[in-house]
DONUNU-303536 format. One record per residue (C-alpha): residue in three letters; chain; x, y, z. Coordinates in steps of 0.5 Angstrom, whole numbers, padded with zeros to 4 digits. Each point is the difference from the previous one (the first is absolute). Example, Ala and Ser with C-alpha at 12.3 -4.5 7.8 and 13.67 -1.06 7.14 Angstrom:
   rest   kette       u       v       w
    ALA       A    0025   -0009    0016
    SER       A    0002    0007   -0002
REM end
This chain:
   rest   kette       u       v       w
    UNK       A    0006    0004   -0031
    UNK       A   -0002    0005   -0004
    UNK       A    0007    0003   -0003
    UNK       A    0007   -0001    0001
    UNK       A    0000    0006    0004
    UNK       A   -0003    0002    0007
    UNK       A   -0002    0008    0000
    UNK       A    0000    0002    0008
    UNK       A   -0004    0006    0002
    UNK       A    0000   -0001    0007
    UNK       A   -0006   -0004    0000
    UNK       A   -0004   -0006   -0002
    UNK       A    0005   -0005    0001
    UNK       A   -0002   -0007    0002
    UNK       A    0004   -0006    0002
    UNK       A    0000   -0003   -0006
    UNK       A    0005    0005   -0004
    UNK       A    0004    0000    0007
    UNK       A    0001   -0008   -0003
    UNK       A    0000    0002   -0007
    UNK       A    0006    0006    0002
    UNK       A    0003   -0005    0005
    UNK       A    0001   -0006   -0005
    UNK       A    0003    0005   -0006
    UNK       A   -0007   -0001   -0003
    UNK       A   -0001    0007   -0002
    UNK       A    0004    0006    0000
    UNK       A   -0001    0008    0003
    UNK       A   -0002    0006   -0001
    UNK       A   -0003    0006    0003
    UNK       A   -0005    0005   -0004
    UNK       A    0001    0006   -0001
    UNK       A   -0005    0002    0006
    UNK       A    0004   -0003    0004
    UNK       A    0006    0004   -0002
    UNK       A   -0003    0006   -0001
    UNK       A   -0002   -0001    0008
    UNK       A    0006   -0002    0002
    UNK       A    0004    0006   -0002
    UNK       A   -0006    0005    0003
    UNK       A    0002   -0004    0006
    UNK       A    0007    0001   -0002
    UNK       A    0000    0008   -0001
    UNK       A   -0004    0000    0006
    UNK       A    0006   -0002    0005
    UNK       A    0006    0003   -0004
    UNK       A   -0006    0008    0001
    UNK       A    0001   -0003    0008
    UNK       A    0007   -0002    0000
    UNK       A    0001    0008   -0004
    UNK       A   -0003    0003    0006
    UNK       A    0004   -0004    0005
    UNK       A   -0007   -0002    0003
    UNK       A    0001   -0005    0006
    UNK       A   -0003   -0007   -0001
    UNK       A    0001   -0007    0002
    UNK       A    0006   -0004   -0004
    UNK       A    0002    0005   -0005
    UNK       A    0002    0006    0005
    UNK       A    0000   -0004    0007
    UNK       A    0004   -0006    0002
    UNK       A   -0004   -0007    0000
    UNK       A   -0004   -0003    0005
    UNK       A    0001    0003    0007
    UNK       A    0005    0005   -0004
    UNK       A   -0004    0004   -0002
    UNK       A    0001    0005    0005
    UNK       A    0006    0001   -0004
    UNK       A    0000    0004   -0006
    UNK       A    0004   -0001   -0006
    UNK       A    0001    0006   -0005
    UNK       A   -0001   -0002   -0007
    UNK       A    0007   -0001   -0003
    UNK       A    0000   -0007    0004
    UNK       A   -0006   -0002   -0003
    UNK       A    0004   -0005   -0005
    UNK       A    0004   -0002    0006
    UNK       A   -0007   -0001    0004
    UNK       A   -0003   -0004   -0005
    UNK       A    0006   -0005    0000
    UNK       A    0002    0000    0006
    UNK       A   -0007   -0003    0003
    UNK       A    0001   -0006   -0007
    UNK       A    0006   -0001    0002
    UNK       A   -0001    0000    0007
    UNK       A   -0007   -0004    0000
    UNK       A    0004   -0005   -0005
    UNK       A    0000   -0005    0006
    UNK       A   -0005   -0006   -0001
    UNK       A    0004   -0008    0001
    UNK       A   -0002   -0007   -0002
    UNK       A   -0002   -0003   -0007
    UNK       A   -0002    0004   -0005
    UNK       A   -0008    0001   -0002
    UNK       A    0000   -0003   -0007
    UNK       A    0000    0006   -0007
    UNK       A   -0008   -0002   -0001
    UNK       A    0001    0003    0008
    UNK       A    0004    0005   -0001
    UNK       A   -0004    0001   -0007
    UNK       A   -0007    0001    0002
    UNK       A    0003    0005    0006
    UNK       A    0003    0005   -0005
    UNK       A   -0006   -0001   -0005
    UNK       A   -0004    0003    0007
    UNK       A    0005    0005    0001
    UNK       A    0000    0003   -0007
    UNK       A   -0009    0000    0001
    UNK       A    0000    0003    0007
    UNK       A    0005    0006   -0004
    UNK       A   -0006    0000   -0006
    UNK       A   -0004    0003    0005
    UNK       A    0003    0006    0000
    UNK       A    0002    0002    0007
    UNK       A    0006   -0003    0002
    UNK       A    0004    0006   -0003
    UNK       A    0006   -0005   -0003
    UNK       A    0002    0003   -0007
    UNK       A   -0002   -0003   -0007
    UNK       A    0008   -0003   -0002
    UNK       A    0000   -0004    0007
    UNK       A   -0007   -0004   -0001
    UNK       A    0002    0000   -0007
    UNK       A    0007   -0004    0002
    UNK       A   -0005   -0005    0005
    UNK       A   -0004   -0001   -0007
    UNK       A    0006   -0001   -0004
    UNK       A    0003   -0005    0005
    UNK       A   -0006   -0004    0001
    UNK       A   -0002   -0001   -0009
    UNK       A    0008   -0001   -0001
    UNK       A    0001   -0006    0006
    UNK       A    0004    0003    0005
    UNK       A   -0002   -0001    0007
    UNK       A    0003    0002    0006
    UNK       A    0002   -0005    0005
    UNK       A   -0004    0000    0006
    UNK       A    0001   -0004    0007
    UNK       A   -0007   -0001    0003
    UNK       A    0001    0001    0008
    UNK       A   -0001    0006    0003
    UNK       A   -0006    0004   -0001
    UNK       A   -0004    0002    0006
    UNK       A   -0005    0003   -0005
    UNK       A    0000    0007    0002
    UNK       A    0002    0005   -0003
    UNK       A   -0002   -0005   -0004
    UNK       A    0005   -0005   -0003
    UNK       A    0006    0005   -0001
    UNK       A    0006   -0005    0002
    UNK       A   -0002   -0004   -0007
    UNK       A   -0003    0005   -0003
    UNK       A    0008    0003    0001
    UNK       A    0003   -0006   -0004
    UNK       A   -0004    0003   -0006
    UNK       A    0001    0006    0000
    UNK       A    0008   -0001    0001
    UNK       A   -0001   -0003   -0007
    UNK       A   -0002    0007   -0003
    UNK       A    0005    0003    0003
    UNK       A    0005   -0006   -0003
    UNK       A    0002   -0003    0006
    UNK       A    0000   -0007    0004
    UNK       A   -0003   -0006   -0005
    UNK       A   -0005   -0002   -0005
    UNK       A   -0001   -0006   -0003
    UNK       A    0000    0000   -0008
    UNK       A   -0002   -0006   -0005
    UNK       A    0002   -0004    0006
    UNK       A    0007    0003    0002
    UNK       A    0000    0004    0007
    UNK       A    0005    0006   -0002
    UNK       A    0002    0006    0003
    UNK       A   -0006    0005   -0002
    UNK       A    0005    0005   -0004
    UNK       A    0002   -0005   -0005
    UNK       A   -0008   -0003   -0001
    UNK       A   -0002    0008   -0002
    UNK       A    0007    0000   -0004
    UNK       A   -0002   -0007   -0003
    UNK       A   -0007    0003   -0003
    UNK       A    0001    0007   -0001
    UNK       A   -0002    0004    0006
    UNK       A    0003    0004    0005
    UNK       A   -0002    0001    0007
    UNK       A   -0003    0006    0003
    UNK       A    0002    0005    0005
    UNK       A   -0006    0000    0005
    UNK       A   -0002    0008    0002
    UNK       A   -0004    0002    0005
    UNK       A   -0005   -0005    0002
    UNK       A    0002   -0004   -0005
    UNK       A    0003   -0005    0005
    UNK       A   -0006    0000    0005
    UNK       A   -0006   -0001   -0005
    UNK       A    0004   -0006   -0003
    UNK       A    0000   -0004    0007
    UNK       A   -0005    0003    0004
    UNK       A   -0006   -0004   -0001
    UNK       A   -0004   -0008   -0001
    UNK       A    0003   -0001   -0006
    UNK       A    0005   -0006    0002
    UNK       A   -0007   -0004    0004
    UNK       A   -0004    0002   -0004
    UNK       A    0003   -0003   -0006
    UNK       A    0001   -0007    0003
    UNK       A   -0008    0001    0003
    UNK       A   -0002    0001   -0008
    UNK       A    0004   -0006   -0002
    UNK       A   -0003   -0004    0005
    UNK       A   -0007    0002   -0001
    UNK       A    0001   -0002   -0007
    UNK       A    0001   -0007    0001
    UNK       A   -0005   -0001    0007
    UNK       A   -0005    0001   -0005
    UNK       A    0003   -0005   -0004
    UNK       A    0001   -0005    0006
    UNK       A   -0007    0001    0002
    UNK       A   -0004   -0002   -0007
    UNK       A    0005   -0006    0000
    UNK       A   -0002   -0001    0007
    UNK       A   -0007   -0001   -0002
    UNK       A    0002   -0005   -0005
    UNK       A    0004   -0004    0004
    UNK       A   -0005   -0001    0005
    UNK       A   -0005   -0002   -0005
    UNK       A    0004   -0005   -0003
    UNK       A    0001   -0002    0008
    UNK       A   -0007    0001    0001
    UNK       A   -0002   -0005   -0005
    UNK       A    0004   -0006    0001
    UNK       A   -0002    0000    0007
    UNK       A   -0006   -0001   -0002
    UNK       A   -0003    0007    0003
    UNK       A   -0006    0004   -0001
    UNK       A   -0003    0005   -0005
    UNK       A   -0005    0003    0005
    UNK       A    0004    0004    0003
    UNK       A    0003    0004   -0006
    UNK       A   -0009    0002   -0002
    UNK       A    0002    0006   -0002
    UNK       A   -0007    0004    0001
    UNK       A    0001   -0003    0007
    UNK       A    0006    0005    0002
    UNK       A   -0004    0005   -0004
    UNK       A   -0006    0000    0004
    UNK       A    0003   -0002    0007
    UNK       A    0007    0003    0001
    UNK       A    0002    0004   -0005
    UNK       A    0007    0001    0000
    UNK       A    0003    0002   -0008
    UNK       A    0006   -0006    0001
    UNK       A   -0004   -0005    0003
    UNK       A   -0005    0001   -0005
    UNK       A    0006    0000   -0006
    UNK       A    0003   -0006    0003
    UNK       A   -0007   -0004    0001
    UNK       A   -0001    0003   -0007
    UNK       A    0007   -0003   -0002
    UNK       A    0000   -0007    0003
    UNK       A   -0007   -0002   -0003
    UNK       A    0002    0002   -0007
    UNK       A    0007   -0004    0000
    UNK       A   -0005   -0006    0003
    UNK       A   -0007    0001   -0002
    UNK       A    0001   -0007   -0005
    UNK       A    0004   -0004    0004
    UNK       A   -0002   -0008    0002
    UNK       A    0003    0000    0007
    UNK       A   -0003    0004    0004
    UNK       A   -0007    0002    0003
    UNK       A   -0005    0003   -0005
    UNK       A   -0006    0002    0002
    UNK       A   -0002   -0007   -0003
    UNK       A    0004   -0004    0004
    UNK       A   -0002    0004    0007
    UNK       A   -0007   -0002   -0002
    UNK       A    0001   -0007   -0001
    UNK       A    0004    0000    0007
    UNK       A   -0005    0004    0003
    UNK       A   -0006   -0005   -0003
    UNK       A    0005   -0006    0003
    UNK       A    0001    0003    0007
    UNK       A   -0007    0001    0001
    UNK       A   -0001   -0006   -0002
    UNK       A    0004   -0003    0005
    UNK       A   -0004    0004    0006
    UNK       A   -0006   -0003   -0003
    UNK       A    0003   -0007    0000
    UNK       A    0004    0000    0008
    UNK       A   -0005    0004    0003
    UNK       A    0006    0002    0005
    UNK       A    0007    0004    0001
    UNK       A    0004   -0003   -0006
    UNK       A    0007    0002   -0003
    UNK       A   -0001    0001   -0007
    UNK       A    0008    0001    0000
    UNK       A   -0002    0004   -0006
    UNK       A    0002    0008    0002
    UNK       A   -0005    0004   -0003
    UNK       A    0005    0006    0000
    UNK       A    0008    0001   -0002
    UNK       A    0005    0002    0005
    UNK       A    0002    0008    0000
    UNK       A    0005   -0002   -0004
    UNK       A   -0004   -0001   -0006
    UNK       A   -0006    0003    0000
    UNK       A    0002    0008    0005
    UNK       A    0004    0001   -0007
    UNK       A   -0003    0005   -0002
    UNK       A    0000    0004    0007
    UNK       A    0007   -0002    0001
    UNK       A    0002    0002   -0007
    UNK       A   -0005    0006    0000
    UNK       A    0003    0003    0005
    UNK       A    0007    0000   -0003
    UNK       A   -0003    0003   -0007
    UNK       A   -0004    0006    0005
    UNK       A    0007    0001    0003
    UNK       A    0004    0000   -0006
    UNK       A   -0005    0005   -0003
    UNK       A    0001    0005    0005
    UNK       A    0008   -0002    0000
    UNK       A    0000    0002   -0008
    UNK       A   -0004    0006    0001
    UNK       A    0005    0003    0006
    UNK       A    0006   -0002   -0005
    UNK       A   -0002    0003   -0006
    UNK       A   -0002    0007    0004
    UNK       A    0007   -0001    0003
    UNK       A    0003   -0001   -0007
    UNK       A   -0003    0006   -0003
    UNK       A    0001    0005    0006
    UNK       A    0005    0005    0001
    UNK       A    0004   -0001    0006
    UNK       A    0005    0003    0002
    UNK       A    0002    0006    0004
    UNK       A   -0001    0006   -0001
    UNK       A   -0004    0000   -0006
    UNK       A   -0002    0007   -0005
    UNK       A   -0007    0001    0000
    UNK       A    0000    0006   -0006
    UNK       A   -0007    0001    0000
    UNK       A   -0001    0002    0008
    UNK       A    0008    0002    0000
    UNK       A    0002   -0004    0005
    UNK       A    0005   -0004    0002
    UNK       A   -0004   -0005    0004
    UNK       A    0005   -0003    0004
    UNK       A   -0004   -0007    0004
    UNK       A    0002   -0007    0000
    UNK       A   -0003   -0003   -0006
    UNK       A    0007   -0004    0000
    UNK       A   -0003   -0005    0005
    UNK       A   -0001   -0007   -0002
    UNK       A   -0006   -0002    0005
    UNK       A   -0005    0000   -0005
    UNK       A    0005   -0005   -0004
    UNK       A    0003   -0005    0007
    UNK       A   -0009   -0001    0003
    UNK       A   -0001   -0003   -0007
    UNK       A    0006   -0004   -0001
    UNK       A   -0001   -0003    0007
    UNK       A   -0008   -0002   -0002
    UNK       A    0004   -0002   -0006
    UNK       A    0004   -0005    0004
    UNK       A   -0006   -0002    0004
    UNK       A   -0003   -0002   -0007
    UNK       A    0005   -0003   -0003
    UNK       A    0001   -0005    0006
    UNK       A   -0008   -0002    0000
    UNK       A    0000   -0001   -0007
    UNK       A    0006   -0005    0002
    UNK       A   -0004   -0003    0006
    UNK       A   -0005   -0002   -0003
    UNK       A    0003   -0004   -0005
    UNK       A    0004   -0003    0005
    UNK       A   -0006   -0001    0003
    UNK       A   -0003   -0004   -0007
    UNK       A    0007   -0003   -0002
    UNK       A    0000   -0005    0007
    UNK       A   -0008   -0002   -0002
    UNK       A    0002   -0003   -0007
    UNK       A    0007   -0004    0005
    UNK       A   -0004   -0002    0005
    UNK       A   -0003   -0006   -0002
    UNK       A   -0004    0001    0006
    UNK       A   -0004    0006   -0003
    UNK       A    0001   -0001   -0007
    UNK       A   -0006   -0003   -0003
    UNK       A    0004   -0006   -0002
    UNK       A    0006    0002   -0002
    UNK       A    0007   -0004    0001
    UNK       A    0004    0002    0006
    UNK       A    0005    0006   -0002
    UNK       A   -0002   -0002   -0008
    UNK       A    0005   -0005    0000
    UNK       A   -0005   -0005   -0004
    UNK       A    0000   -0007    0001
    UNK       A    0006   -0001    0003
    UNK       A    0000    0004    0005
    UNK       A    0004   -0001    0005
    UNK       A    0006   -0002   -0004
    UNK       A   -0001    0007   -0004
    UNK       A   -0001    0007    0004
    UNK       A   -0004    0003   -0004
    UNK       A   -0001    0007    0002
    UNK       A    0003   -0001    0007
    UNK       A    0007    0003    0000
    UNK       A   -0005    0006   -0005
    UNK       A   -0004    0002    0006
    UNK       A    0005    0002    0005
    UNK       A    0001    0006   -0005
    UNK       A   -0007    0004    0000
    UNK       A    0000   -0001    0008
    UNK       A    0006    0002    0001
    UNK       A   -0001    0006   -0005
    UNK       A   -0006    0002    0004
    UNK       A    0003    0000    0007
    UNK       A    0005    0005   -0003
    UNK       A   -0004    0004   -0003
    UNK       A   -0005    0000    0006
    UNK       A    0007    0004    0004
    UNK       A    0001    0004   -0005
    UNK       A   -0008    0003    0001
    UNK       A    0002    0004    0005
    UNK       A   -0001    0007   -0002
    UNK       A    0006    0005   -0002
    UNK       A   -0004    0006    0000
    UNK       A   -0001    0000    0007
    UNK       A    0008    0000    0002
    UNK       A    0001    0007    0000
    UNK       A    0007    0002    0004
    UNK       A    0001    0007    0000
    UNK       A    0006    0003   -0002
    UNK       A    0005    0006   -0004
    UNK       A    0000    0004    0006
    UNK       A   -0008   -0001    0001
    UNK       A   -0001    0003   -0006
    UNK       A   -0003   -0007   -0003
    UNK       A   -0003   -0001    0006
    UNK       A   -0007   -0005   -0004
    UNK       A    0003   -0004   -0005
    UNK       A   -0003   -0005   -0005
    UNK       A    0004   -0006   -0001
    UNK       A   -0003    0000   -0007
    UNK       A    0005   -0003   -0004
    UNK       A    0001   -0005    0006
    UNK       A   -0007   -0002   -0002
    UNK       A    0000    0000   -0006
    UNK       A    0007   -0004    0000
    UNK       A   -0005   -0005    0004
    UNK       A   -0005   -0001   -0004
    UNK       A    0005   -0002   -0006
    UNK       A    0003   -0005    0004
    UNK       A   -0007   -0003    0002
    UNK       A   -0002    0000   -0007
    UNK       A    0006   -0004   -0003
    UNK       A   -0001   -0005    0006
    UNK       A   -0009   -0001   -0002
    UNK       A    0003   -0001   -0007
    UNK       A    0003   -0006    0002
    UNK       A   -0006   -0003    0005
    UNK       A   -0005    0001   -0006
    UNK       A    0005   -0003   -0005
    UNK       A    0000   -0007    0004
    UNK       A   -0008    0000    0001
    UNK       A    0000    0000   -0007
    UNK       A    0004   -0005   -0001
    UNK       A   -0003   -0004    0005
    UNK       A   -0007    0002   -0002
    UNK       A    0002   -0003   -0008
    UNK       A    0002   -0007    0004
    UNK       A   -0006    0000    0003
    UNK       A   -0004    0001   -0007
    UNK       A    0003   -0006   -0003
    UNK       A   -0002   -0004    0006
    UNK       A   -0007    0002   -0002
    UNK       A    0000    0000   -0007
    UNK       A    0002    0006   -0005
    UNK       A   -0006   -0001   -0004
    UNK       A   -0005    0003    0006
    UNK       A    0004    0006    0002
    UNK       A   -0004    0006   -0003
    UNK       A    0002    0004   -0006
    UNK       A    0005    0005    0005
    UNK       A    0003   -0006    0004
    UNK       A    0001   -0003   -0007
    UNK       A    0003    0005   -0003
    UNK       A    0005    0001    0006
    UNK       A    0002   -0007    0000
    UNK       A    0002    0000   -0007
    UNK       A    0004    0006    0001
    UNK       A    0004   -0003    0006
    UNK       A    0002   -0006   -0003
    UNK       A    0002    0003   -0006
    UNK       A    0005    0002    0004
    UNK       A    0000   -0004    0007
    UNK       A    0000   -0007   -0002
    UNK       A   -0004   -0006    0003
    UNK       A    0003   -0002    0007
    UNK       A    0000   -0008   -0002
    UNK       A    0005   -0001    0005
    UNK       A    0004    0004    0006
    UNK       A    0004    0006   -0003
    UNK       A    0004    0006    0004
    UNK       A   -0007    0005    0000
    UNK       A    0005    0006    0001
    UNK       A    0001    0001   -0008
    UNK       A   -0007    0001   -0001
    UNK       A   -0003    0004    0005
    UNK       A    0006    0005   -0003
    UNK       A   -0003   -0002   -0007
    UNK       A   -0007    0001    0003
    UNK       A    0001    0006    0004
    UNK       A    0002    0004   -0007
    UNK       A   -0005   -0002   -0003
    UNK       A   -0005    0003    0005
    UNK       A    0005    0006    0001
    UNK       A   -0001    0001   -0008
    UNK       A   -0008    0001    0001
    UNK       A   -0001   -0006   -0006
    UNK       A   -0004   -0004    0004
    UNK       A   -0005    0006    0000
    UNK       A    0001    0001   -0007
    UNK       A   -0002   -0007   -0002
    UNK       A   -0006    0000    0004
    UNK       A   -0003    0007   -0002
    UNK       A    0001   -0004   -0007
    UNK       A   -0007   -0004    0002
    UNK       A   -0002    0006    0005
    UNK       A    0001    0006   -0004
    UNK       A   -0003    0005    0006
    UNK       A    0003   -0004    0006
    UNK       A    0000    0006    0006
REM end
């Protein structure tokens, strides 16, 4: 973080200044090329307006209304009534980081200089988002095209000071929040009300928060299943990085093969190239010796679980790429419509308000998120199952198991999230139903996804949180002293908050403690500590 102050300009903004605007970390500004376009955009429609041009939503009624054309006294009319009238989503509230990071997208979009909304609007959404106020924004009702207008409809009333907002924690009605930090709500003209609601902003803000903290989840995934991989004894041959290289060069497995061996590389418990030497030496040996078929009861290969890692995980990072590249051209896009092209002196009047480039990686997200969870599920069971895991105790109860649990009662909570997050897969961004007489007749289902993605993400935090307790319990069966360098430092970091299980206790206190830990990216933080590069 350079300065207290974002400036926007329409572009270059990446998911991690979303996060910054988002958690109040930083305030905005717009440059003065923005502003500058902005106006141009500006004087270009009112030269319109002036001459009485017909064009879609400043001259013309909405949607399939258009047909019905609408003299230039009513344009404040016009603007509001659509506000008003759009101002219709229902259910809980998006939480203000939500609602934040939608209208720092807005005020990008505008920076562009195509929307043709006057400087003094923009400038109000500025001013709410530097000094606090965010308006109150239920989350059901979005089809997504064109674009998020419902939710979107809820900020806009703001700047009209009207419905709710949210300021230091009270909701209030939104003319006594302007009141209360100096300022005055505006009068929307033409265009005005259109270009606040009709675009991607409010799925598009959910997507970049969600973005930013997959890319957390994915690198604490990754030291997680480390951590797991080493009390269960794996192997470190599956993680030969010139390997991936040299026969299936995919970038994220190559990045996650990269990561495990470096988080395992001076480990004492699992499989080095000395050890599957030596085991090699014995096996043959035993050929040499029976002369016939014989089980050696020594598996030479780990189950996928284990050693597919870096494909499973891999593919995530591959998906989360082109996802962070879809989402970060949409958050420096203008779409909404009509949109004033100074250059080519037009009025370009198409669909860039559609949310499908948003909803299709939202879905992949979901999809994901969820393999991320699978995968751990899938680990979790290994280190209980005193069936599979090398040696461990049933369930991790120790000594006495049987009188204790252990991680018994723990475990149904990952298989249980995994279930659920595997029904909330199916796609959003195929569920088009037409409506507004036909008009809409192909929508996206964007922030549905988007929606989606969230709510899966909150549950694979918690299916992570409790492989790590257990991958912790399973250290100390095999002592920490032979955990590599990584793990330790793992360790050492969950106990200083999370102390050791010497008997039964309610497990629900420190998944939630484990659980924020996660979220708040420290785990990866700690581990970059010793792995200074770790993709």
């Amino acid at each position: 973080m350079d300065s207290e102050f974002l400036f926007l300009t329409g572009e270059g903004l990446g998911v991690n200044e979303v996060h910054e605007v988002a958690f109040g970390l930083r305030k905005v500004q717009i440059s003065e090329e923005a502003k500058k376009r902005i106006i141009e955009s500006r004087e270009m429609l009112d030269l319109w307006v002036d001459e009485e041009k017909i064009v879609y939503g400043i001259t013309t009624g909405f949607g399939p209304l258009v047909s019905v054309l609408i003299p230039k006294k009513h344009q404040s009319d016009l603007q509001e009534n659509l506000i008003r009238s759009h101002s219709s989503n229902v259910g809980p509230l998006f939480s203000k980081e939500e609602v934040r990071a939608a209208m720092l997208l807005r005020i990008n979009a505008f920076c562009k200089g195509y929307s043709a909304i006057r400087l003094e609007t923009v400038e109000l959404m500025v001013s709410m988002l530097n000094k606090g106020l965010h308006p109150c924004v239920p989350q059901f009702g979005s089809v997504g095209a064109s674009g998020d207008l419902t939710p979107s409809s809820h900020i806009a009333l703001s700047l009209m000071g009207e419905g709710k907002t949210e300021y230091q924690g009270e909701i209030l009605d939104t003319k006594e929040a302007l009141k209360k930090t100096g300022l005055e709500p505006v009068k929307l003209m033409a265009k005005e009300g259109l270009a606040l609601i009709n675009g991607t902003t409010m799925m598009t803000g959910v997507a970049a928060l969600q973005v930013y903290d997959t890319w957390n989840l994915i690198r604490t995934a990754e030291a997680i299943s480390a951590l797991s991989i080493e009390v269960l004894l794996g192997s470190i041959e599956p993680f030969l990085v010139r390997a991936h290289e040299l026969a299936k060069p995919h970038p994220g497995q190559i990045n996650t093969a990269y990561n495990l061996s470096e988080m395992l590389k001076d480990s004492k418990l699992i499989w080095t190239k000395e050890k599957l030497k030596e085991i090699q030496e014995k096996l043959q040996n035993t050929v040499k010796e029976n002369g016939n078929v014989t089980d050696s009861s020594i598996h030479v290969q780990n189950v996928y679980s284990l050693r597919a890692t870096p494909q499973i995980l891999g593919a995530v990072r591959d998906a989360l790429d082109y996802i962070t590249r879809q989402i970060t051209t949409e958050m420096n896009s203008a779409n909404d419509n009509p949109l004033f092209f100074k250059d080519m002196d037009i009025v370009y009047q198409g669909a860039h308000f559609h949310g499908q480039p948003v909803a299709m990686p939202m879905d992949m997200l979901s999809i994901s998120l969820t393999e991320i969870a699978i995968l751990s599920e899938r680990r979790l069971n290994k280190m209980l199952d005193r069936k599979r895991s090398e040696g461990l105790t049933p369930f991790l109860a120790g000594d006495k198991f049987g009188l204790r649990c252990g991680f018994e009662g723990a475990q149904y909570i990952p298989t249980s999230l995994v279930a659920e997050c595997r029904t909330m897969c199916v796609p959003a961004s195929i569920q088009s139903i037409s409506s507004n007489e036909e008009n809409q007749d192909v929508v996206s289902m964007g922030l549905v996804a988007a929606r989606k993605a969230r709510d899966i993400k909150e549950k694979i935090s918690y299916v992570l949180s409790v492989e790590l307790l257990v991958a912790c319990n399973a250290a100390e069966e095999r002592g920490i002293e032979n955990l590599s360098s990584v793990g330790k430092k793992v360790y050492d970091f969950v106990r200083s908050d999370i102390s050791k299980y010497d008997e039964d206790r309610q497990m629900s206190l420190d998944i939630e403690k484990m659980n924020s830990l996660i979220k708040e990216g420290s785990i990866v933080t700690e581990i970059k500590k010793i792995i200074p590069d770790l993709k």
